[in-house]
MINUSE-928727 format. One record per residue (C-alpha): y, x, z. Coordinates in Angstrom, 3 decimals. Each point is the difference from the previous one (the first is absolute). Layout:
[site [Y X Z]]
...
! end
This chain:
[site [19.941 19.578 59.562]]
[site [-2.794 -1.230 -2.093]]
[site [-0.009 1.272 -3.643]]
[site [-0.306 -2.807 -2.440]]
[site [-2.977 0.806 -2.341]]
[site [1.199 -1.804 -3.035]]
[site [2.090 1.686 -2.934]]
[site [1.614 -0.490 -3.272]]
[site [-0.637 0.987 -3.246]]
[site [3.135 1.690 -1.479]]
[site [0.278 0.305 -3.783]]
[site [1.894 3.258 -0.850]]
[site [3.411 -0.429 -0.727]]
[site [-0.178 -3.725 1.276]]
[site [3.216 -1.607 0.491]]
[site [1.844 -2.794 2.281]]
[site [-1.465 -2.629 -2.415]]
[site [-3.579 0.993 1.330]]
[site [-1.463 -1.873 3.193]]
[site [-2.907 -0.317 2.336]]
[site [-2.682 -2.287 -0.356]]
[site [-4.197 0.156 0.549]]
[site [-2.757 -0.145 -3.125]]
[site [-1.020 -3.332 0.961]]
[site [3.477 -1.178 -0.236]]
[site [0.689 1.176 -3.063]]
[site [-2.943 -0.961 -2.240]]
[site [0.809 -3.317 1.489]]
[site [3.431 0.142 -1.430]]
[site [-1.434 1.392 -3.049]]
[site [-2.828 -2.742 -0.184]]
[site [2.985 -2.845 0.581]]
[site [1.433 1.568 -3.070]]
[site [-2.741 -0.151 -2.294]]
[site [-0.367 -3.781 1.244]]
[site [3.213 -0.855 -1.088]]
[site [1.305 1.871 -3.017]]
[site [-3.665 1.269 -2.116]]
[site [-2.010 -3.073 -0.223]]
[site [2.201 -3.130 -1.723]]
[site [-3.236 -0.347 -2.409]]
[site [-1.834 -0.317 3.369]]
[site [2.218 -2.357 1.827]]
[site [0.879 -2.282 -3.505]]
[site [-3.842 -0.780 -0.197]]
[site [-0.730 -0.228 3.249]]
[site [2.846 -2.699 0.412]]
[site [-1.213 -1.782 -2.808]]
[site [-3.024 0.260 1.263]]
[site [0.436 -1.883 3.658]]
[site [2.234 -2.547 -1.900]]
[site [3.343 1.496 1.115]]
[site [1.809 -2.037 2.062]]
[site [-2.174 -3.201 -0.416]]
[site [-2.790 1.618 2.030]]
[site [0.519 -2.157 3.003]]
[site [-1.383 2.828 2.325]]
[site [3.175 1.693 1.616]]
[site [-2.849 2.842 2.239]]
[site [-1.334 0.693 -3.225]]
[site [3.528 1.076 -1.902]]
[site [1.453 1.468 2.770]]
[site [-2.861 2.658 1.025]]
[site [-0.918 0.853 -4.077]]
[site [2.280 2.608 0.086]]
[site [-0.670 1.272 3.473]]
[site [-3.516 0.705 -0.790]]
[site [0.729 1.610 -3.134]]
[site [2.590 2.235 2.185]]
[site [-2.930 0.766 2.559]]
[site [-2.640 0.696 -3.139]]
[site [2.470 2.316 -1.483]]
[site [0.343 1.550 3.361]]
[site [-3.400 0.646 0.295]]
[site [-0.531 1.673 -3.567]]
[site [3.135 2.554 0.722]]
[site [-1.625 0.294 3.183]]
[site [-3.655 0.876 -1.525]]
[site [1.941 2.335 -2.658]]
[site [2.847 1.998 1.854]]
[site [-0.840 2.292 2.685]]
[site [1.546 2.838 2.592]]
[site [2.413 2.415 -1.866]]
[site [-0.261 -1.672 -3.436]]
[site [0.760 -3.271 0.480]]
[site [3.513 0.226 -1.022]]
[site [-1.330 1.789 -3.272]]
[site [-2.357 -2.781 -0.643]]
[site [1.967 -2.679 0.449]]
[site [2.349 1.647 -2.736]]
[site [-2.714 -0.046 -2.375]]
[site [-0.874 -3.401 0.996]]
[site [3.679 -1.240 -0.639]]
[site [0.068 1.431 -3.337]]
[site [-3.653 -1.209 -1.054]]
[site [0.764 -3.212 0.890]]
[site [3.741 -0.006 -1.512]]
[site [-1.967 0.602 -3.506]]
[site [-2.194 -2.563 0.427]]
[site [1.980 -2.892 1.213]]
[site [2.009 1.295 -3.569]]
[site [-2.944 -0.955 -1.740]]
[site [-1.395 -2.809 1.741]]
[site [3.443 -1.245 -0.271]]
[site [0.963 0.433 -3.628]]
[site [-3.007 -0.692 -1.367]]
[site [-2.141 -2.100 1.816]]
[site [-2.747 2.363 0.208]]
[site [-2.324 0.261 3.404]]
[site [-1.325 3.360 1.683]]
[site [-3.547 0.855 0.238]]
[site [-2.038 3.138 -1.242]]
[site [-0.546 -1.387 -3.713]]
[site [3.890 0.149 -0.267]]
[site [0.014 3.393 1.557]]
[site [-2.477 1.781 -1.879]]
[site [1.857 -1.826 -3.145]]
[site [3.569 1.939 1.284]]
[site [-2.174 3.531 0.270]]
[site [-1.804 0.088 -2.858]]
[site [2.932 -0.923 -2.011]]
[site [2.160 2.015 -2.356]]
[site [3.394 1.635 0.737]]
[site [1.444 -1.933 -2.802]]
[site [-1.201 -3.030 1.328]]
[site [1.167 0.769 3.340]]
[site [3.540 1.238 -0.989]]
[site [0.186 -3.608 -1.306]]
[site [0.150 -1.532 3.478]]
[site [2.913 1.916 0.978]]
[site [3.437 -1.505 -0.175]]
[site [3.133 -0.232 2.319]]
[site [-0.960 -3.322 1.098]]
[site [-3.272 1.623 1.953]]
[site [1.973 3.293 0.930]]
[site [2.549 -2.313 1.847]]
[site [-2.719 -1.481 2.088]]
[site [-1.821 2.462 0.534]]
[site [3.026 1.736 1.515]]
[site [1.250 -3.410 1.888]]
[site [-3.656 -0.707 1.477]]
[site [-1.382 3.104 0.314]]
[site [1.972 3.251 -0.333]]
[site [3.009 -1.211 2.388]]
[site [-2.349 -1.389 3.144]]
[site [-2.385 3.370 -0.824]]
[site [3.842 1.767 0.524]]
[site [0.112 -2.033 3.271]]
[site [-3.203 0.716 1.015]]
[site [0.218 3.653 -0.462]]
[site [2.862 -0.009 2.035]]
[site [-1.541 -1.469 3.199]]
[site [-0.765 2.323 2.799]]
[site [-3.401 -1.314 1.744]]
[site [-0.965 0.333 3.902]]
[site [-2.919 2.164 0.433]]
[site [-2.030 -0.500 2.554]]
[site [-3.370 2.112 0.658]]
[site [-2.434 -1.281 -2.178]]
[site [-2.516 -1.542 2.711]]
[site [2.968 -2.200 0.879]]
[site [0.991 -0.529 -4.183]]
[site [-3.241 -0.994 -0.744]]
[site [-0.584 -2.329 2.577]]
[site [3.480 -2.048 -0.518]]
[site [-1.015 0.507 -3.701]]
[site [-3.484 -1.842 0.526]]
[site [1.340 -2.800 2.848]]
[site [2.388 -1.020 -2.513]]
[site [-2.521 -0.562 -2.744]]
[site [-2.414 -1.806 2.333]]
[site [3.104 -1.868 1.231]]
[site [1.166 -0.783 -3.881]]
[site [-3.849 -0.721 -0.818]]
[site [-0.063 -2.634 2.648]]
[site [3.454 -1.735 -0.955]]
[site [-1.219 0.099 -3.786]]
[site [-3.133 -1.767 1.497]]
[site [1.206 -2.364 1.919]]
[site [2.403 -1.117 -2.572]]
[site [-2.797 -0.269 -2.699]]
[site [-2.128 -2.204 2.628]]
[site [2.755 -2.004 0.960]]
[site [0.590 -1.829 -3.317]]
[site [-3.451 1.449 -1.418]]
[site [-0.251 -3.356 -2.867]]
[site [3.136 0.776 -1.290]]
[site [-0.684 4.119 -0.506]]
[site [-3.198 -0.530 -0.980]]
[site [0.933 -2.654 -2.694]]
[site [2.851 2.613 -1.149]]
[site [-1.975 2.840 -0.253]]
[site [-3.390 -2.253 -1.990]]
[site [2.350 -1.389 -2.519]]
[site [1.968 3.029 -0.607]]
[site [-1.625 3.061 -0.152]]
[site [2.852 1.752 -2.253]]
[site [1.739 0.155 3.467]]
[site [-2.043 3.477 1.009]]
[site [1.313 1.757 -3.765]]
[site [3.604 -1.170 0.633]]
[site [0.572 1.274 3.525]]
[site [1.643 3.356 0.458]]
[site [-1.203 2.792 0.621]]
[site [-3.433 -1.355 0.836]]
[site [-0.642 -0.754 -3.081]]
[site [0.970 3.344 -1.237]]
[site [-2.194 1.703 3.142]]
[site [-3.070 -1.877 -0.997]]
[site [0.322 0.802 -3.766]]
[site [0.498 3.686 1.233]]
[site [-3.073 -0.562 1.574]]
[site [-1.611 -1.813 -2.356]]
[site [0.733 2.756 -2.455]]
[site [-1.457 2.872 2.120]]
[site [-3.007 -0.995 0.802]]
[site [-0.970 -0.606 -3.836]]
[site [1.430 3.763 -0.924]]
[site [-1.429 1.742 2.856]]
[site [-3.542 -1.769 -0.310]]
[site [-3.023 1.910 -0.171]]
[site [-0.474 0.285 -3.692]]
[site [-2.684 -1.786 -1.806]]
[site [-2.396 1.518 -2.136]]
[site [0.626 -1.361 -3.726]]
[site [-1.717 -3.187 -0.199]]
[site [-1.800 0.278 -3.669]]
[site [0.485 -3.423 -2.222]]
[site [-1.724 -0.055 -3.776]]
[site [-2.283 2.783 0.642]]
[site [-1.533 -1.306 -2.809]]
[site [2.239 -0.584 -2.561]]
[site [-0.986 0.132 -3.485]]
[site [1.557 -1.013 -3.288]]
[site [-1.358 -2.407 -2.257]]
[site [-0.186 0.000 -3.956]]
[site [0.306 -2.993 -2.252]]
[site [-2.988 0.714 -2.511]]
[site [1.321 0.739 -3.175]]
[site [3.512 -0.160 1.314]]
[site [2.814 2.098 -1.381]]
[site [0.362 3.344 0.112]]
[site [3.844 -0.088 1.487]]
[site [0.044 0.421 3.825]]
[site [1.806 -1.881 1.979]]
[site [3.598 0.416 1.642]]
[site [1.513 -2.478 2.427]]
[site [2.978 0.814 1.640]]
[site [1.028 -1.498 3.703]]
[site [3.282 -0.454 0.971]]
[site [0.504 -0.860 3.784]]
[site [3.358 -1.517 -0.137]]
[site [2.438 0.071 3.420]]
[site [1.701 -2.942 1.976]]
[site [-0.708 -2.339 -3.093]]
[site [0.250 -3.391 0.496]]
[site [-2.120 -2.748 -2.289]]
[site [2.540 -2.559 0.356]]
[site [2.454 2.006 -1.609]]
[site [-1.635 0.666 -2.994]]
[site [0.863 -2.243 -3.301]]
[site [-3.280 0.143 -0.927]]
[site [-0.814 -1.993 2.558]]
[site [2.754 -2.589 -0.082]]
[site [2.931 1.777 1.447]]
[site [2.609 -1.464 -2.044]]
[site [2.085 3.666 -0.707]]
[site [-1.798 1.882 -2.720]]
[site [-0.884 2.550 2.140]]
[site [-3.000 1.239 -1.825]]
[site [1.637 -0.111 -3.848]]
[site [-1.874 2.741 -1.791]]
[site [-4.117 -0.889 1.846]]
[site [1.163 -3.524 -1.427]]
[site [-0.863 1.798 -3.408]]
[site [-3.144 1.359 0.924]]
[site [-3.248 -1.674 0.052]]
[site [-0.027 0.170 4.078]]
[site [-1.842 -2.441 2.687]]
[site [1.782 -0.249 2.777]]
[site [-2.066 -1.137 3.010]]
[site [2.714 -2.312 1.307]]
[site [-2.160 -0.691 3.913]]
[site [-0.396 3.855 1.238]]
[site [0.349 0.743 3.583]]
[site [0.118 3.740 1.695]]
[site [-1.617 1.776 2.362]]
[site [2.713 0.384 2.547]]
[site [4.101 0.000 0.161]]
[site [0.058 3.754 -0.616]]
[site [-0.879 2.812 -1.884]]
[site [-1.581 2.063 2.975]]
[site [-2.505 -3.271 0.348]]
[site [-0.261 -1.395 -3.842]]
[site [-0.255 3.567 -1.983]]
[site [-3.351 0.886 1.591]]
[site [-0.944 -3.777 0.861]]
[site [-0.201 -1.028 -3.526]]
[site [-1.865 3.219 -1.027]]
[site [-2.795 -0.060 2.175]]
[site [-3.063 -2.530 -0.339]]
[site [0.158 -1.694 3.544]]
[site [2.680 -2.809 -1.031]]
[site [3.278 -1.226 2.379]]
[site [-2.163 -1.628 2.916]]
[site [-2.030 3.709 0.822]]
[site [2.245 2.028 -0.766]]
[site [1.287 2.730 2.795]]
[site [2.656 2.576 0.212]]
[site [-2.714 2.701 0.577]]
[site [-1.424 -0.841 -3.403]]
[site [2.878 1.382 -1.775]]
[site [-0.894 3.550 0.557]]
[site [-3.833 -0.044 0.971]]
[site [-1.435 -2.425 -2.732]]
[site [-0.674 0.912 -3.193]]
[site [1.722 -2.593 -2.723]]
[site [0.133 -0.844 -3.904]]
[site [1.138 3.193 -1.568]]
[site [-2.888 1.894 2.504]]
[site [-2.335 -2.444 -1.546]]
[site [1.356 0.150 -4.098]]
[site [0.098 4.097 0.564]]
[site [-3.780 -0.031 1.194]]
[site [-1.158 -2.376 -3.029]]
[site [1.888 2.612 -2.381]]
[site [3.004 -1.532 -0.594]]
[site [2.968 1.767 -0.252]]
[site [2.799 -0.387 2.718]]
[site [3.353 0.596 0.053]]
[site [3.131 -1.193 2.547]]
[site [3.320 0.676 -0.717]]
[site [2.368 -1.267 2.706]]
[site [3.622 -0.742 0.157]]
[site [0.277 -1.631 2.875]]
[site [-1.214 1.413 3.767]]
[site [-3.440 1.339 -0.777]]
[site [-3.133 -1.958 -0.039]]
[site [-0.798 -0.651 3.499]]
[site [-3.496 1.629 0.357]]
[site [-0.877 -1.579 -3.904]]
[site [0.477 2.661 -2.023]]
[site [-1.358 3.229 2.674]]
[site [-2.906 0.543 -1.798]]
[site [0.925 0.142 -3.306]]
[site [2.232 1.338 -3.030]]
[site [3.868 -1.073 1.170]]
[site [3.167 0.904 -1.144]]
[site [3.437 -0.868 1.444]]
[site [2.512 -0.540 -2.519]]
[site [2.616 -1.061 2.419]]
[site [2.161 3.285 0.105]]
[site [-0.353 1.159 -4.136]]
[site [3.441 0.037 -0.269]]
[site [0.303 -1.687 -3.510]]
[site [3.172 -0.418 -1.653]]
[site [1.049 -3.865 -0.528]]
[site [-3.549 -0.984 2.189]]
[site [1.162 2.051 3.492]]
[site [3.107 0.299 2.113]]
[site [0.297 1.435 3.149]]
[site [-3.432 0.247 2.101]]
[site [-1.325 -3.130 -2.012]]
[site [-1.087 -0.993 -2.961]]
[site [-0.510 -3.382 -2.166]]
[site [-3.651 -1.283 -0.789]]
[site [0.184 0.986 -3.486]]
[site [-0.502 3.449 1.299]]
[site [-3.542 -1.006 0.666]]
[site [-0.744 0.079 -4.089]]
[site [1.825 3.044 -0.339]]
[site [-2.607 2.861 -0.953]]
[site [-3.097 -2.638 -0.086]]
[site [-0.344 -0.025 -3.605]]
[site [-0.736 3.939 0.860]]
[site [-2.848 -1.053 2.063]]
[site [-1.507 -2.669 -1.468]]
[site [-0.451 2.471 -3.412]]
[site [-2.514 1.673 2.364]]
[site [-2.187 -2.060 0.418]]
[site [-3.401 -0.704 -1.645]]
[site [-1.284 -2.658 2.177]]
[site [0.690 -3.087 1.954]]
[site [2.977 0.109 2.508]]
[site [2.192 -2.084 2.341]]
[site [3.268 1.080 0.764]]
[site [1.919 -1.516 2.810]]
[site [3.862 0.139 -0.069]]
[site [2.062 -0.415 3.865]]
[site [2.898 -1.414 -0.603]]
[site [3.154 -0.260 1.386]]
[site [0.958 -3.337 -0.806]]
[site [2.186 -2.051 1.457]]
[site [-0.337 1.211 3.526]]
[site [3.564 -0.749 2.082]]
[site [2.407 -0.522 1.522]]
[site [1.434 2.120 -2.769]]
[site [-1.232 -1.803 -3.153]]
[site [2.601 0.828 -2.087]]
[site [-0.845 3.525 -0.226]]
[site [-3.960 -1.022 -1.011]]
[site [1.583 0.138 -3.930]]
[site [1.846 1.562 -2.271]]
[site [3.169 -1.734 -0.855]]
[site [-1.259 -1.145 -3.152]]
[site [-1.751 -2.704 1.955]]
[site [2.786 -1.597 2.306]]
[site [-0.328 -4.009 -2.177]]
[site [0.666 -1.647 2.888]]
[site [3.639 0.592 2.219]]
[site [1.246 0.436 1.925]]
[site [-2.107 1.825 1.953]]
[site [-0.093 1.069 3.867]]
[site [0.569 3.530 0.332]]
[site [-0.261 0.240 3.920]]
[site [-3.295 1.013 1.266]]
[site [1.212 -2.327 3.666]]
[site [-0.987 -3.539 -2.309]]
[site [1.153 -2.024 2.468]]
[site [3.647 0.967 -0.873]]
[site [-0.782 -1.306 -3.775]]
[site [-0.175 -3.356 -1.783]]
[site [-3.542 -1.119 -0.410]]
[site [1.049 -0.438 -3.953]]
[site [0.875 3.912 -0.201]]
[site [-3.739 1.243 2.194]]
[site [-1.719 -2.268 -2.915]]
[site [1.742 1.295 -2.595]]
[site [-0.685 3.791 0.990]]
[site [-3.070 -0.924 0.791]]
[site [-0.915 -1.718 -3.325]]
[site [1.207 2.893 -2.122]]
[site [-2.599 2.114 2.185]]
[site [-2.527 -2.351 -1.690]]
[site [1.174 0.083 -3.129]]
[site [0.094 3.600 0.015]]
[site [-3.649 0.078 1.476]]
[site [-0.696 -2.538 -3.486]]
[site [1.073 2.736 -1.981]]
[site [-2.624 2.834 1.530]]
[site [-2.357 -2.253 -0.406]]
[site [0.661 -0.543 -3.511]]
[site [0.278 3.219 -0.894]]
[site [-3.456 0.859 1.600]]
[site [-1.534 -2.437 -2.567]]
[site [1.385 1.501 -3.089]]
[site [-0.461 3.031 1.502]]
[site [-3.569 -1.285 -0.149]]
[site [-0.051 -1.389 -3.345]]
[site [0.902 3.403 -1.218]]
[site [-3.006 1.229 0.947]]
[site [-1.959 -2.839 -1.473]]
[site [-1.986 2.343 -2.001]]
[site [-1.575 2.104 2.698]]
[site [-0.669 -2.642 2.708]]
[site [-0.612 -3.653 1.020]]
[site [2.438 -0.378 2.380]]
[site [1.573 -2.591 2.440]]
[site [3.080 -0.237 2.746]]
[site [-0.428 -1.976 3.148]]
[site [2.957 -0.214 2.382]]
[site [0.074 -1.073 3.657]]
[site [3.024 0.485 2.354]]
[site [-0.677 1.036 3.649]]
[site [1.907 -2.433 1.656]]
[site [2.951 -2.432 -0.506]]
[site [3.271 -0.010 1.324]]
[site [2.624 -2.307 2.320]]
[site [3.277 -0.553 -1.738]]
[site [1.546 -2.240 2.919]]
[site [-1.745 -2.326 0.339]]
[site [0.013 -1.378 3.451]]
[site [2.269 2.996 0.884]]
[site [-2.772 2.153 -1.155]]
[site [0.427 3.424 -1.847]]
[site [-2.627 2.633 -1.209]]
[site [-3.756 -0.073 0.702]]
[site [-2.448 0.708 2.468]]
[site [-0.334 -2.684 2.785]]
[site [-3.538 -0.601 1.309]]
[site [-1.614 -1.238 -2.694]]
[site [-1.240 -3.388 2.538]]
[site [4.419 -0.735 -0.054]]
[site [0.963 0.923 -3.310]]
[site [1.116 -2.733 -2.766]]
[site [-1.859 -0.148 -3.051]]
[site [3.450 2.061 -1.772]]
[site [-1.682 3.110 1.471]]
[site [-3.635 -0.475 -0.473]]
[site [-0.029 -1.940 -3.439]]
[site [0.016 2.853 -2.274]]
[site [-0.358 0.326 -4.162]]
[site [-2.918 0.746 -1.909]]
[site [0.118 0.519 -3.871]]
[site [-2.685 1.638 -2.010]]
[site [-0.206 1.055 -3.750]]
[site [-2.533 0.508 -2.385]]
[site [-0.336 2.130 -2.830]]
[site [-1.810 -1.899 -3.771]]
[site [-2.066 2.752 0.744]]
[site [-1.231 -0.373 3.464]]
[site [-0.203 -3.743 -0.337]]
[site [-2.478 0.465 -2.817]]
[site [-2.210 2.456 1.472]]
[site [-0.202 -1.789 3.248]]
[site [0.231 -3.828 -1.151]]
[site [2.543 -0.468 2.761]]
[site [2.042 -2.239 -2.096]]
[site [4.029 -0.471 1.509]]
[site [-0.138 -3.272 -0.475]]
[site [-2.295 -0.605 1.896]]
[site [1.407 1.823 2.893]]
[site [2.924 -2.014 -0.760]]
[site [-1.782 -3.074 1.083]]
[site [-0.350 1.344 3.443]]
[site [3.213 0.663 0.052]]
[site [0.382 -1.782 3.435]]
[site [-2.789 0.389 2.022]]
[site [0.822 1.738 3.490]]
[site [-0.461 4.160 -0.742]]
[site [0.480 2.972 2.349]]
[site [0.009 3.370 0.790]]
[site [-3.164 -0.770 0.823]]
[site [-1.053 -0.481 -3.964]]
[site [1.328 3.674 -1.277]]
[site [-2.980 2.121 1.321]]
[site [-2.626 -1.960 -1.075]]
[site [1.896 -1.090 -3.742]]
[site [0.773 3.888 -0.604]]
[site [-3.494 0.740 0.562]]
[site [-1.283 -3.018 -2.481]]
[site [2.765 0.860 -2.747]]
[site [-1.381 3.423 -0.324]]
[site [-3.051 -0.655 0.193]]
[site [-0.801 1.461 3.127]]
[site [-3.387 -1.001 2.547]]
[site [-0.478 0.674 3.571]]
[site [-1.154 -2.119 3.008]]
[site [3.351 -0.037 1.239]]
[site [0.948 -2.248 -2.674]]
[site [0.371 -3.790 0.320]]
[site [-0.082 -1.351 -3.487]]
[site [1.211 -3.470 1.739]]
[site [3.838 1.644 0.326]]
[site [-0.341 1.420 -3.381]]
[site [2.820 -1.985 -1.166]]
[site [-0.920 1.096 -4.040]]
[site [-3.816 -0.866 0.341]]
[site [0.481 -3.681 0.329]]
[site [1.334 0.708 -3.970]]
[site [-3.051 2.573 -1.173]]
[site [-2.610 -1.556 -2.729]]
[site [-3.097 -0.906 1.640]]
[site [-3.091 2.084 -0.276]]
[site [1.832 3.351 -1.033]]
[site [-2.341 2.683 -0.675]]
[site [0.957 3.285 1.413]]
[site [-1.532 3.528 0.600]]
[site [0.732 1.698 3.833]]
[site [0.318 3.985 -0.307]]
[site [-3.625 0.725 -0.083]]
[site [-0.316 -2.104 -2.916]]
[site [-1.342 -3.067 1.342]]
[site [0.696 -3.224 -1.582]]
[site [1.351 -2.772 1.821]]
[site [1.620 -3.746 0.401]]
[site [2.842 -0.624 0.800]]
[site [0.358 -3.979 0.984]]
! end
């Protein structure tokens, strides 16, 4: 009697539960799965998309979800081979359990600017997208059918004979895909033209090519430092004052501009910078939808439409450029770290001090960012730009971004899964974020003032991105910066000038006041830090120098080598 070659796989201790079934089988099962339960963002736009039911071509509806069954196929396929293909399918089940979660709750889409967003983030901010709600699917989409799939005893056959079944059924599942796409080729073609959010919101594709995406930029050959403001120089106004100059920087987090009373909002939401003599640029727009993109985006010279990822780490940026004139330059972060901003220079994280009253837990509130400044600033002898990282009023947990001092508005959401709270209660949480940010703020100015009689000094604050509050069922930040709505993108802008600084430099407030809606960026803060202290180099562009446009003409001024100059 012939022996039959094939065998099973047995998992130790498996029980009558367990049966019999081949590789191929099962990541089709597995891929069918995925189809149906992981990808309702996928399948809600996509029906919207073809017109639902109205879409008078019957082919068309009917074979949309067979070719994404056969596509899905074909990536498990690609990704899950011989004696770990059970193993990786697990993986795969739980990946994608997490982000359908997300994609879900929050209306977010997958692609590597999200993922290197998640990685470089802090645990704090991580442990705040935890609750019950996303352990409970996680476990219904993707711990339970993992269960199932560990449980499954596979048919071995030699591997000649594996591999070529493997291979004949993607060739076969390659030619149904394609002869589906050609069949009703207008209507895929118009689907995918008009919609390219489709590729971010399918799972786990999307989460494979941001995995992808990812690598390839961390592994990359590194590139030698690229050199910007080689240079730089300071510049003197002749007979100027004595006093050096001190501006401090705060890079705000997950600000919006629309929710700011200082530009309109109707809450008083910024109650104490309402007392200050402030100019709040009401027509700023960021970099990008995240901190990973904006932090280093807005510090370099090369503006939103040329910047790249790469830059962040291999291009030299402002503070490179103040330190070489001879200013001094200080971070101090709160938040995640500076993103490739800060590497080259003086930085101190503040985030873990453990202050009484300013820190609980493994986080602390922005006013830790002052803490111990004073300290530093009585050091110095000569101008300086500090930057301060702040937390903010990054979610979904907003109402632990401030003390309790500052909850105004209630009541206030206090699950970090938004979708399960009123859209009143995510505003109000959110808005005493704000108006605890308004505070920092103001106490950076009189922290200022205070020093009054050692520098000239000035404040400029720019958040790094804005937020989604629920707004067409969207939550948090970072979509593709092409796709997101103007809530994460439109972002404030305030600066403050000291009596001082304003006399030395003629920049007068009001008339910075008057251009108080012209169309600003990121793209404005290299080149205006530069300008405001007083600092040359060819990588300047005096054009997005958003202070010059208010400097006396015909300024005389004396470069370091003593050489006296115009300024017009």
């Amino acid at each position: 009697m012939r022996k039959n070659p094939q065998s099973i796989e047995s998992p130790e201790g498996a029980t009558k539960w367990t049966f019999a079934i081949s590789r191929n089988l099962l990541i089709l099962a597995v891929a069918l799965w995925l189809m149906l339960t992981m990808n309702i963002p996928f399948w809600r736009d996509v029906w919207q998309g073809v017109g639902g039911w109205s879409n008078d071509n019957s082919l068309f509806l009917i074979t949309l979800p067979l070719l994404v069954w056969l596509w899905l196929y074909l990536l498990l396929s690609l990704l899950a081979w011989g004696r770990l293909t059970k193993a990786i399918l697990g993986v795969l089940l739980l990946v994608s359990a997490a982000a359908s979660f997300f994609m879900s709750s929050y209306g977010i889409v997958i692609d590597y600017n999200m993922l290197t967003n998640v990685l470089q983030t802090d645990s704090a901010e991580a442990l705040d997208l935890f609750s019950w709600g996303m352990l409970g699917w996680l476990f219904a989409l993707g711990v339970v059918p993992a269960l199932v799939v560990s449980r499954v005893r596979l048919i071995n056959r030699p591997w000649a004979r594996e591999l070529g079944f493997k291979l004949a059924s993607m060739v076969l599942a390659l030619a149904c895909l394609g002869g589906i796409a050609m069949s009703n080729y207008q209507s895929y073609a118009s689907l995918l033209r008009n919609h390219h959010e489709l590729r971010l919101l399918l799972t786990p594709s999307n989460v494979a090519a941001a995995v992808h995406g990812y690598s390839k930029r961390q592994f990359a050959t590194p590139a030698q430092l690229q050199v910007v403001g080689a240079d730089a120089h300071q510049v003197k106004q002749v007979g100027g004052a004595a006093k050096p100059k001190l501006t401090i920087l705060v890079v705000g987090e997950t600000a919006r501009a629309v929710n700011f009373s200082l530009n309109g909002y109707a809450r008083p939401t910024n109650p104490e910078l309402a007392k200050q003599a402030v100019i709040s640029f009401r027509n700023a727009s960021s970099c990008g939808t995240a901190t990973a993109v904006s932090v280093p985006c807005m510090f370099l010279d090369v503006g939103h439409d040329n910047y790249k990822d790469s830059m962040a780490k291999n291009r030299e940026g402002l503070l490179d450029v103040l330190q070489r004139a001879g200013v001094a330059v200080l971070w101090r972060d709160n938040n995640s770290g500076c993103k490739g901003a800060c590497d080259r220079v003086p930085n101190d994280d503040v985030s873990h001090l453990q202050i009484p009253d300013l820190c609980e837990g493994n986080e602390c509130h922005d006013e830790v960012l002052l803490s111990g400044l004073q300290t530093y600033l009585d050091t110095l002898d000569h101008d300086a730009v500090v930057v301060l990282h702040m937390k903010g009023s990054h979610g979904p947990a907003y109402f632990k971004r401030y003390p309790a001092a500052f909850e105004k508005f209630t009541p206030v959401c206090q699950d970090n899964q938004l979708d399960r709270c009123s859209a009143a209660s995510i505003v109000n949480a959110y808005d005493n974020s704000l108006t605890y940010t308004d505070h920092v703020l103001a106490q950076t100015i009189e922290l200022l003032k205070g020093n009054a009689k050692r520098f000239d000094t000035a404040m400029l604050y720019m958040s790094d991105h804005g937020e989604s509050l629920g707004e067409n069922g969207l939550y948090l930040h970072g979509l593709p910066y092409a796709m997101a709505p103007s809530e994460q993108t439109h972002v404030p802008m305030i600066v403050w000038l000291s009596a001082g600084l304003e006399k030395r430099s003629g920049i007068q407030a009001s008339c910075l006041a008057k251009h108080q809606d012209v169309a600003y960026s990121h793209d404005n803060l290299f080149h205006s830090i530069l300008g405001l202290m007083d600092v040359r180099t060819s990588a300047y562009q005096p054009e997005r120098d958003l202070f010059r446009q208010c400097l006396p003409q015909n300024t005389a001024s004396v470069d370091s080598e003593g050489l006296v100059k115009g300024v017009n």
